[in-house]
PDB file with SEQRES, HELIX, SHEET and CRYST1 records, atoms N, CA, C and O in Angstrom:
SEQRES   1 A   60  UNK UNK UNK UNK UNK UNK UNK UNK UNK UNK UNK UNK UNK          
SEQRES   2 A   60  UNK UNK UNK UNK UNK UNK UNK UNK UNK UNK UNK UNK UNK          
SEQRES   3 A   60  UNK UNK UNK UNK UNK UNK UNK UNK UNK UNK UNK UNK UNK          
SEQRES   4 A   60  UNK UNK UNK UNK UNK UNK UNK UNK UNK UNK UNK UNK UNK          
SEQRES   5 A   60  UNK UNK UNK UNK UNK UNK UNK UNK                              
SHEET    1 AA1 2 UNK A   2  UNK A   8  0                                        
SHEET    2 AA1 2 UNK A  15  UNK A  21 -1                                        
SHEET    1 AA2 3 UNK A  27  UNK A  32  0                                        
SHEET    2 AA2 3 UNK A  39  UNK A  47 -1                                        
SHEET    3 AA2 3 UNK A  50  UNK A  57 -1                                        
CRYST1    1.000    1.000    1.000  90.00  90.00  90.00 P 1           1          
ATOM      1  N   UNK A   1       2.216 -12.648 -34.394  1.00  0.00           N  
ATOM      2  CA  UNK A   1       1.707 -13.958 -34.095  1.00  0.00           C  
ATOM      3  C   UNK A   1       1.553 -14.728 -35.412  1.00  0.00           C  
ATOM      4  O   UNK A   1       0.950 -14.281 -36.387  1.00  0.00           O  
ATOM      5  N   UNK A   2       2.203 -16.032 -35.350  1.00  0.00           N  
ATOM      6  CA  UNK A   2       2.412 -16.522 -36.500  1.00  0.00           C  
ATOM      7  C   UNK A   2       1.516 -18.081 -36.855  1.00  0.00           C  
ATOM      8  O   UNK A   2       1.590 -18.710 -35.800  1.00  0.00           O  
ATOM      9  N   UNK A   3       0.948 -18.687 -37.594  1.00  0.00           N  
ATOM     10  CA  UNK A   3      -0.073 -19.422 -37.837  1.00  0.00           C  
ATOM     11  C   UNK A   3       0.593 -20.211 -38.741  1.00  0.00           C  
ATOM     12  O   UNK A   3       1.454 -19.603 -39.377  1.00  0.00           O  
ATOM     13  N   UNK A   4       0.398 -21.960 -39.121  1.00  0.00           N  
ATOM     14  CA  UNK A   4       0.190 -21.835 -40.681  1.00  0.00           C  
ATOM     15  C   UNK A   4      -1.046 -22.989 -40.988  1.00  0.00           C  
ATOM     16  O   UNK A   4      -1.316 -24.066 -40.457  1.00  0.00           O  
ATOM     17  N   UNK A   5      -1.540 -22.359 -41.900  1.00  0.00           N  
ATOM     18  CA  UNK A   5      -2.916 -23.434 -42.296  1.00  0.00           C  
ATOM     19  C   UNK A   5      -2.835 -23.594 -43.862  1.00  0.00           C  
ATOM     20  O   UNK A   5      -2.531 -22.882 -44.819  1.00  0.00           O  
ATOM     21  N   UNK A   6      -3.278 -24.946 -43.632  1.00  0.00           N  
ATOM     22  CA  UNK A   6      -3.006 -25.927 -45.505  1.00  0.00           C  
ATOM     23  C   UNK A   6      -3.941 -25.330 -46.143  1.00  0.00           C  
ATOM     24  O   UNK A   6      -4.935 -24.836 -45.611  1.00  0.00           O  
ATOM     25  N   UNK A   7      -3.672 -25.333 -47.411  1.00  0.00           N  
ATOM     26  CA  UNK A   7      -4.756 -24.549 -48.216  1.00  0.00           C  
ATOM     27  C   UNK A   7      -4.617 -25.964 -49.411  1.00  0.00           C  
ATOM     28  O   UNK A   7      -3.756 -26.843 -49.452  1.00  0.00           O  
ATOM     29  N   UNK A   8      -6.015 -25.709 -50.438  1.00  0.00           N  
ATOM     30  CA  UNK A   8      -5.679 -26.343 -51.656  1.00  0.00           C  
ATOM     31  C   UNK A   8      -5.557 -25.042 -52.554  1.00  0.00           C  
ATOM     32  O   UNK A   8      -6.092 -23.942 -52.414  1.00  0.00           O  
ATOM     33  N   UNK A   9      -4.643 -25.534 -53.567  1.00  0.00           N  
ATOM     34  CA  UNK A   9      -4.343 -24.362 -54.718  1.00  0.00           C  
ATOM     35  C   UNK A   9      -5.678 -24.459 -55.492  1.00  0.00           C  
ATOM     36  O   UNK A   9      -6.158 -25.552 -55.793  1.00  0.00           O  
ATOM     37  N   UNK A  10      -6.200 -23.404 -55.772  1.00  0.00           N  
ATOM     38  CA  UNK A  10      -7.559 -23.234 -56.630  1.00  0.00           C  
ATOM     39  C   UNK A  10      -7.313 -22.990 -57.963  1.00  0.00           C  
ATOM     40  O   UNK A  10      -8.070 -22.290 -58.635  1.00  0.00           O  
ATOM     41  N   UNK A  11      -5.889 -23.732 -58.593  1.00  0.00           N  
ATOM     42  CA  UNK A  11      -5.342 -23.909 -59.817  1.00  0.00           C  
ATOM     43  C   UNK A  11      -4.858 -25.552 -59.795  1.00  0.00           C  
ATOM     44  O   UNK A  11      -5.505 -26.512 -60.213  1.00  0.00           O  
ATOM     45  N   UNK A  12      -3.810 -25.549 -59.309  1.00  0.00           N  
ATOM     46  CA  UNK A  12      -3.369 -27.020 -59.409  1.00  0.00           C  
ATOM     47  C   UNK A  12      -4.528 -27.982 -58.609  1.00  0.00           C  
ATOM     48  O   UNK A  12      -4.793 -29.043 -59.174  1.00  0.00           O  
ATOM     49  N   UNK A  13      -5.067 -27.755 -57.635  1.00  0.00           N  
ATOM     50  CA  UNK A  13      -5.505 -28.975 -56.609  1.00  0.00           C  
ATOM     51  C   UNK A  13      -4.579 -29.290 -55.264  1.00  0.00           C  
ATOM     52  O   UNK A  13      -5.042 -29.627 -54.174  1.00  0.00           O  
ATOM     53  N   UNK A  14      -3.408 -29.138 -55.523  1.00  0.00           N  
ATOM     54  CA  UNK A  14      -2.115 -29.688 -54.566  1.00  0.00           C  
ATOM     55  C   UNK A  14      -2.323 -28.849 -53.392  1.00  0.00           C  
ATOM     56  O   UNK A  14      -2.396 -27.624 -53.489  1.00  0.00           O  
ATOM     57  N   UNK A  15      -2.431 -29.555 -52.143  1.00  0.00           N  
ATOM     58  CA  UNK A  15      -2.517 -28.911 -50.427  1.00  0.00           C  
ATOM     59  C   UNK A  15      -0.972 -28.703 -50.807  1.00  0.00           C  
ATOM     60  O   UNK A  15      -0.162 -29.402 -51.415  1.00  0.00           O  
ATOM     61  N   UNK A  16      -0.881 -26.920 -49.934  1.00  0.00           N  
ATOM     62  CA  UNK A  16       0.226 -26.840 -49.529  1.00  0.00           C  
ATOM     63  C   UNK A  16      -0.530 -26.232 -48.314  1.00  0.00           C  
ATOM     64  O   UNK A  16      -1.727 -26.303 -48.035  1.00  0.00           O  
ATOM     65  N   UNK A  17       0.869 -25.390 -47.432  1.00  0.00           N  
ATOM     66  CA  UNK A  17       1.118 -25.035 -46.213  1.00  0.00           C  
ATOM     67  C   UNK A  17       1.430 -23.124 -46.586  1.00  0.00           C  
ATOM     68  O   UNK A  17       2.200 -22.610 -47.398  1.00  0.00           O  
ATOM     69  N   UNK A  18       0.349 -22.412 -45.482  1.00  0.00           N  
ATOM     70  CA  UNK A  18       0.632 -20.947 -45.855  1.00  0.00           C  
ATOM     71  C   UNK A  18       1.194 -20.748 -44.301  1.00  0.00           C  
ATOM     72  O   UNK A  18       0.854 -21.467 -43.362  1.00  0.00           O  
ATOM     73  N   UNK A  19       2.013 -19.761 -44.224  1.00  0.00           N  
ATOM     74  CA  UNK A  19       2.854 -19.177 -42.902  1.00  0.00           C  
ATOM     75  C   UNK A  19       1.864 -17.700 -43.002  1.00  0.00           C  
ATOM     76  O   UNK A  19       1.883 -16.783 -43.822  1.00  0.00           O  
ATOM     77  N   UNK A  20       1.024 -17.939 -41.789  1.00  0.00           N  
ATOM     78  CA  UNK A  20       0.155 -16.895 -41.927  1.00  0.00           C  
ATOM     79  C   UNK A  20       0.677 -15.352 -40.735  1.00  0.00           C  
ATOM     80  O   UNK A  20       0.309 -15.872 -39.681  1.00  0.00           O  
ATOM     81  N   UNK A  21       0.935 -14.704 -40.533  1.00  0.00           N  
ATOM     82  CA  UNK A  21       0.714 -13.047 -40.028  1.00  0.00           C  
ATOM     83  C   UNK A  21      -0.292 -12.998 -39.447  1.00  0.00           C  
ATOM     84  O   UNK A  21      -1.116 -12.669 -40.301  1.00  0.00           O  
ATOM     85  N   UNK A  22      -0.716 -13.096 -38.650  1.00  0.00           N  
ATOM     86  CA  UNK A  22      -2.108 -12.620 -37.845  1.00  0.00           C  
ATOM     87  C   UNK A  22      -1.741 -11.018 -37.105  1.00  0.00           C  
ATOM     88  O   UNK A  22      -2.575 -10.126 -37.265  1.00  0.00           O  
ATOM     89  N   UNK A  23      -0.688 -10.779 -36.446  1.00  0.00           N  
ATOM     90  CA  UNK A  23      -0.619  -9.243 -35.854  1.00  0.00           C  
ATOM     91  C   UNK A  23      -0.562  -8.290 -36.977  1.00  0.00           C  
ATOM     92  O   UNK A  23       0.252  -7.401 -36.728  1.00  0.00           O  
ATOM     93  N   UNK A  24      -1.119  -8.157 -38.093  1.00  0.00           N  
ATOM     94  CA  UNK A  24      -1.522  -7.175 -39.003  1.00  0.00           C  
ATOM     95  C   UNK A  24      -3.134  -7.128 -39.118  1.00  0.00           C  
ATOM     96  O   UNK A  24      -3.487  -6.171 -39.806  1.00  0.00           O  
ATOM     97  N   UNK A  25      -3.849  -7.648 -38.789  1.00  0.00           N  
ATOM     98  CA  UNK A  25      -5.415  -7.549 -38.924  1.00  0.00           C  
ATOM     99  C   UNK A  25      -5.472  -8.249 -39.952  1.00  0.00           C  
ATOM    100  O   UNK A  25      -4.762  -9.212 -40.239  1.00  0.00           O  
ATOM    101  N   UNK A  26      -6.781  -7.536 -40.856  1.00  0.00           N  
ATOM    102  CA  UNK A  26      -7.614  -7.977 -41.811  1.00  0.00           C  
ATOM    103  C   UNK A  26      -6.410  -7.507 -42.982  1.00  0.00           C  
ATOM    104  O   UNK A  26      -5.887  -6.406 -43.152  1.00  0.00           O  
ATOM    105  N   UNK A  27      -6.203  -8.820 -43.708  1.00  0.00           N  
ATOM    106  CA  UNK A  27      -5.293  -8.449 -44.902  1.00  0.00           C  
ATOM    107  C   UNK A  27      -5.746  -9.112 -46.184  1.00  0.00           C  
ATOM    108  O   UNK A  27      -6.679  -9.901 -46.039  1.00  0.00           O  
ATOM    109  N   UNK A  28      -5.233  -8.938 -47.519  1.00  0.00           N  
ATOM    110  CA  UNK A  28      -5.780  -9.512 -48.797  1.00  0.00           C  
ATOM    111  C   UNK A  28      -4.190  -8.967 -49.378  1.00  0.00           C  
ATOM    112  O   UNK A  28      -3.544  -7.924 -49.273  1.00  0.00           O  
ATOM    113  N   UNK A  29      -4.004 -10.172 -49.971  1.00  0.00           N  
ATOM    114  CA  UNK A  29      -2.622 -10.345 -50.611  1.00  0.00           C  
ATOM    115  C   UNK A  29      -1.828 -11.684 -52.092  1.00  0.00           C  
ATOM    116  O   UNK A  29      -1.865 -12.865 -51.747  1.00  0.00           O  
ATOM    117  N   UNK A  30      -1.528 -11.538 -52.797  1.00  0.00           N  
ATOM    118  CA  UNK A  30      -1.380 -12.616 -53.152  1.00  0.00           C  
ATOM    119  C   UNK A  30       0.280 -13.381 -53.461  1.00  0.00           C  
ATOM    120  O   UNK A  30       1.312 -12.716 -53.545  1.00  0.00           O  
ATOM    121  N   UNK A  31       0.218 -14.704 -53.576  1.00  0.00           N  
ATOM    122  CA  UNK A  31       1.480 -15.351 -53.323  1.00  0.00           C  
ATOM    123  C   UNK A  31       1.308 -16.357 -54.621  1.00  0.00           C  
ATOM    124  O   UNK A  31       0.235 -16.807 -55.024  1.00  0.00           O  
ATOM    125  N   UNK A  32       2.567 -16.596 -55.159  1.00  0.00           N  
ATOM    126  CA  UNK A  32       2.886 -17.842 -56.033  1.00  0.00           C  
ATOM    127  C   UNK A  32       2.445 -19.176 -55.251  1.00  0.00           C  
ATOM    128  O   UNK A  32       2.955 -19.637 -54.230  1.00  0.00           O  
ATOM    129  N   UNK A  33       1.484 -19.618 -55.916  1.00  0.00           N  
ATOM    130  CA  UNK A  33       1.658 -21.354 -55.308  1.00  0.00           C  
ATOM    131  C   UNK A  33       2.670 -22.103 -55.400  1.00  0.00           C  
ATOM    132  O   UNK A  33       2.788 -22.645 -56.499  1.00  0.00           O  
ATOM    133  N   UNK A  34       3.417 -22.324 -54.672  1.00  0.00           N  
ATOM    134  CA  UNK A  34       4.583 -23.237 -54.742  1.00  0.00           C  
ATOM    135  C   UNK A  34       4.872 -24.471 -55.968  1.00  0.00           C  
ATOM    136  O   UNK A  34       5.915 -24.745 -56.562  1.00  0.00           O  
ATOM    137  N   UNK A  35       3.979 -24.862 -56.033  1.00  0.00           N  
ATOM    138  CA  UNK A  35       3.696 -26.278 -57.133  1.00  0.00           C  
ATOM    139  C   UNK A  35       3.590 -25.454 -58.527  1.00  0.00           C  
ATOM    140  O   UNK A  35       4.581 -24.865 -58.959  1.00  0.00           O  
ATOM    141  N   UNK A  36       2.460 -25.438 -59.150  1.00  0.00           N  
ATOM    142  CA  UNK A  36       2.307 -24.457 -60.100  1.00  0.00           C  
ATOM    143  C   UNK A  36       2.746 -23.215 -60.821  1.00  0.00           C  
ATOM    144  O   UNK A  36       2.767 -22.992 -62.031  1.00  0.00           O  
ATOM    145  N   UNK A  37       3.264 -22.071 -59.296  1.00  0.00           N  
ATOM    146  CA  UNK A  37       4.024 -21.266 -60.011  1.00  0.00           C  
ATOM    147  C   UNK A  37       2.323 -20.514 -60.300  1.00  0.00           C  
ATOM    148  O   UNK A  37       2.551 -19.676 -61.172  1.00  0.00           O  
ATOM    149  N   UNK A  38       1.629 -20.486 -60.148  1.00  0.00           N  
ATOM    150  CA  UNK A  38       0.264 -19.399 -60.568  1.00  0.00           C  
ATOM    151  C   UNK A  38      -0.054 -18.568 -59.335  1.00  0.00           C  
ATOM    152  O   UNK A  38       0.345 -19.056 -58.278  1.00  0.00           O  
ATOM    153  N   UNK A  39      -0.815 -17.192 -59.254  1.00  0.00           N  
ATOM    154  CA  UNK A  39      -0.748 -16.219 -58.508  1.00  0.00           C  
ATOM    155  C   UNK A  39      -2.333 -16.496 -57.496  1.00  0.00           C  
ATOM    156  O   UNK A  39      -3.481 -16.265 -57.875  1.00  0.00           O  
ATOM    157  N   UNK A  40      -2.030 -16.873 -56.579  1.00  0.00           N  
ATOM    158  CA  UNK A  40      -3.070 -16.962 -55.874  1.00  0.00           C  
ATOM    159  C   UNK A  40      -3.404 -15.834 -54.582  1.00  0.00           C  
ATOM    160  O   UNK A  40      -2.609 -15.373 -53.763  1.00  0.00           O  
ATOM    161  N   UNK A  41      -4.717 -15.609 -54.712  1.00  0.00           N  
ATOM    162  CA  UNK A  41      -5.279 -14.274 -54.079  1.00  0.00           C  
ATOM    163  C   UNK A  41      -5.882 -14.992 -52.370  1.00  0.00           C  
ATOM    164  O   UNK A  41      -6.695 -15.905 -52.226  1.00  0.00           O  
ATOM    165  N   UNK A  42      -5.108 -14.157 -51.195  1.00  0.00           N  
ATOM    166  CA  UNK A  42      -4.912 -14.874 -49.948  1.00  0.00           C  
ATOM    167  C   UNK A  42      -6.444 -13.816 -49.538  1.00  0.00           C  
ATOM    168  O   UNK A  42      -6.154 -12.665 -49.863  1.00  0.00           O  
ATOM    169  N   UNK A  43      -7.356 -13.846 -49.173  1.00  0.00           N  
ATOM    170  CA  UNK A  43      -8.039 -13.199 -47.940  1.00  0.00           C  
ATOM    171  C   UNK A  43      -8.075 -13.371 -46.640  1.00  0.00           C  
ATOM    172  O   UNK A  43      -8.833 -14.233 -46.196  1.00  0.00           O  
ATOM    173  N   UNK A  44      -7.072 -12.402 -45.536  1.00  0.00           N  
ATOM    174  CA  UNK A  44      -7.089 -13.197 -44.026  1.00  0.00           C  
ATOM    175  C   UNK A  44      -8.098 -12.362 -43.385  1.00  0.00           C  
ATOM    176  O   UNK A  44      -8.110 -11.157 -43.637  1.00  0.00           O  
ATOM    177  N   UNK A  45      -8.797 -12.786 -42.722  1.00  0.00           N  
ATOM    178  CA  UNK A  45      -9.977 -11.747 -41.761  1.00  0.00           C  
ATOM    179  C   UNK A  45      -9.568 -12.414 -40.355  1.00  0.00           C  
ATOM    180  O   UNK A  45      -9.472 -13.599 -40.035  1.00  0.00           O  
ATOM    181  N   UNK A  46      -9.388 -11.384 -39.726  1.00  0.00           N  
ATOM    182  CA  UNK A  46      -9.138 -11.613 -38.112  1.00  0.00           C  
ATOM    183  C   UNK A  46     -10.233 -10.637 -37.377  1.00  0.00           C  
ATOM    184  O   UNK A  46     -10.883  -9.681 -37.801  1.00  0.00           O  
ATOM    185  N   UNK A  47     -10.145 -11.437 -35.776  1.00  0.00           N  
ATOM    186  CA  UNK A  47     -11.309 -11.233 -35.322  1.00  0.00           C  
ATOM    187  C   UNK A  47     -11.037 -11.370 -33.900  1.00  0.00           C  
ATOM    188  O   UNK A  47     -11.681 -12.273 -33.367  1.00  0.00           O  
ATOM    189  N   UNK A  48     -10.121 -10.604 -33.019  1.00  0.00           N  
ATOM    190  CA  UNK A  48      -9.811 -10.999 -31.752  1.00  0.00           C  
ATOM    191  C   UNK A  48      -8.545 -12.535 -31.785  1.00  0.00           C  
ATOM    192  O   UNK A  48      -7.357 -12.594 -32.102  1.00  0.00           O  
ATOM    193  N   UNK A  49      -9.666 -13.727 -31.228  1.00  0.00           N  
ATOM    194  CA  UNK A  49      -8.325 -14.769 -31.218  1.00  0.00           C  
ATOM    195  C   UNK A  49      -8.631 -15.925 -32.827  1.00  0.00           C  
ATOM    196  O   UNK A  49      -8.056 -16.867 -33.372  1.00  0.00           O  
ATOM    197  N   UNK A  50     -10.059 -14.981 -33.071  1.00  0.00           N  
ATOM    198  CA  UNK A  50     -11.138 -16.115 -34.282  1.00  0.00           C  
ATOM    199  C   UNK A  50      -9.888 -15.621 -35.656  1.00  0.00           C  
ATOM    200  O   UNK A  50      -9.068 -14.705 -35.588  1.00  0.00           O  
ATOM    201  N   UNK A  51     -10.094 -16.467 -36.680  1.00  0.00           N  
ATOM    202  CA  UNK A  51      -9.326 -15.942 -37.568  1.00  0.00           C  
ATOM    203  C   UNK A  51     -10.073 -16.821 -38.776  1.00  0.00           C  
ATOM    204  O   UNK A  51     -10.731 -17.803 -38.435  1.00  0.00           O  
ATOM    205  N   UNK A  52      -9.976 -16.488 -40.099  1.00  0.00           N  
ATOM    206  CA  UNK A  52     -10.221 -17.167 -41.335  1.00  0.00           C  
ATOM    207  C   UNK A  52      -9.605 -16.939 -42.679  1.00  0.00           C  
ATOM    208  O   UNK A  52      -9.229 -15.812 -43.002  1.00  0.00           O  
ATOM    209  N   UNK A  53      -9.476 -18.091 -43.564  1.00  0.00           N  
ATOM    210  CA  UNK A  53      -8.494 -17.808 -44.466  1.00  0.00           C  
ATOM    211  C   UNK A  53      -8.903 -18.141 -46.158  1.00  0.00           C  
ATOM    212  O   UNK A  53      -8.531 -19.233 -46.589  1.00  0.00           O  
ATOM    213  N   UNK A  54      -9.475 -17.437 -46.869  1.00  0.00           N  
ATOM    214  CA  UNK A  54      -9.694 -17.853 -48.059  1.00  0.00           C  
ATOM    215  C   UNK A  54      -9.235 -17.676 -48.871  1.00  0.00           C  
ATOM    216  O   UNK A  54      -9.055 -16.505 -49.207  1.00  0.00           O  
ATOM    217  N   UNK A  55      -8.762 -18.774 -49.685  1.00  0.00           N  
ATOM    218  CA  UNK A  55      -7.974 -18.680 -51.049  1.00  0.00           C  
ATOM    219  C   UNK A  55      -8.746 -18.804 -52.402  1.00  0.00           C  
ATOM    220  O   UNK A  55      -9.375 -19.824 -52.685  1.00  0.00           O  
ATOM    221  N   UNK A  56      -8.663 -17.651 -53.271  1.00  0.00           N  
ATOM    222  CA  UNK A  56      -9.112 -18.019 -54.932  1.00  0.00           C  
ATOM    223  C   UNK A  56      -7.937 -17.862 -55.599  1.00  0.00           C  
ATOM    224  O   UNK A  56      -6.747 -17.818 -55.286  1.00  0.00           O  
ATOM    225  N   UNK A  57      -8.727 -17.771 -56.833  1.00  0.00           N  
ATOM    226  CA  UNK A  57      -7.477 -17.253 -58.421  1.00  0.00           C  
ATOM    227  C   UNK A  57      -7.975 -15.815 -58.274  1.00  0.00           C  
ATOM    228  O   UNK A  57      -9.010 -15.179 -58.078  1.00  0.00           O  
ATOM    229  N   UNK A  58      -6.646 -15.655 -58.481  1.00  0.00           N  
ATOM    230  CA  UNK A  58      -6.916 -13.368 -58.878  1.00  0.00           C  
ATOM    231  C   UNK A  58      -7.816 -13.661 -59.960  1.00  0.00           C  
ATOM    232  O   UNK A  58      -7.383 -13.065 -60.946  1.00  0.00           O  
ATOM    233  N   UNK A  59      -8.515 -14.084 -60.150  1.00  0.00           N  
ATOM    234  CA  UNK A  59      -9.945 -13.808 -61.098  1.00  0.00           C  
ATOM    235  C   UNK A  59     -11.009 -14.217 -60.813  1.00  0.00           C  
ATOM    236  O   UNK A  59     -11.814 -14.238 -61.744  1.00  0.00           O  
ATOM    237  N   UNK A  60     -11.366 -14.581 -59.812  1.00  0.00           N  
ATOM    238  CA  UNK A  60     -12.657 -14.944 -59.089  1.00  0.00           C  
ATOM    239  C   UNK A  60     -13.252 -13.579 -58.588  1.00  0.00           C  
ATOM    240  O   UNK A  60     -14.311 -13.561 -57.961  1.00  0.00           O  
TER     241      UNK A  60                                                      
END                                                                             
C-alpha cells in the first residue's frame, strides 16, 4: 500500500514529495533529498489504517 506525503527538507527548507511503503510496518530509513543532495533520516510508524511520518538530519 502506497502513500505519498510532502515533507520539508530539515536541511534545505524546500517541500518535496516522499512515495511512502506502508505494507512493511514500522520502518526508519534514510533517502537523499532531492534538492540538496543531503541524507535525510525518514521515521514511518504505522498503526492499523493511522500512519505518521517524521523527517530529521541523521544527526538529530
Amino acid at each position: 500500500m502506497l502513500e505519498y506525503q510532502a515533507y520539508q527538507c530539515p536541511y534545505c527548507g524546500e517541500s518535496v514529495e516522499a512515495t511512502l511503503d506502508l505494507s512493511g510496518g514500522d520502518q526508519q530509513y534514510i533517502e537523499d533529498c532531492p534538492v540538496c543532495c543531503r541524507p535525510v533520516l525518514f521515521e514511518l510508524c504505522t498503526d492499523g489504517r493511522d500512519w505518521s511520518l517524521v523527517v530529521r538530519t541523521e544527526n538529530d
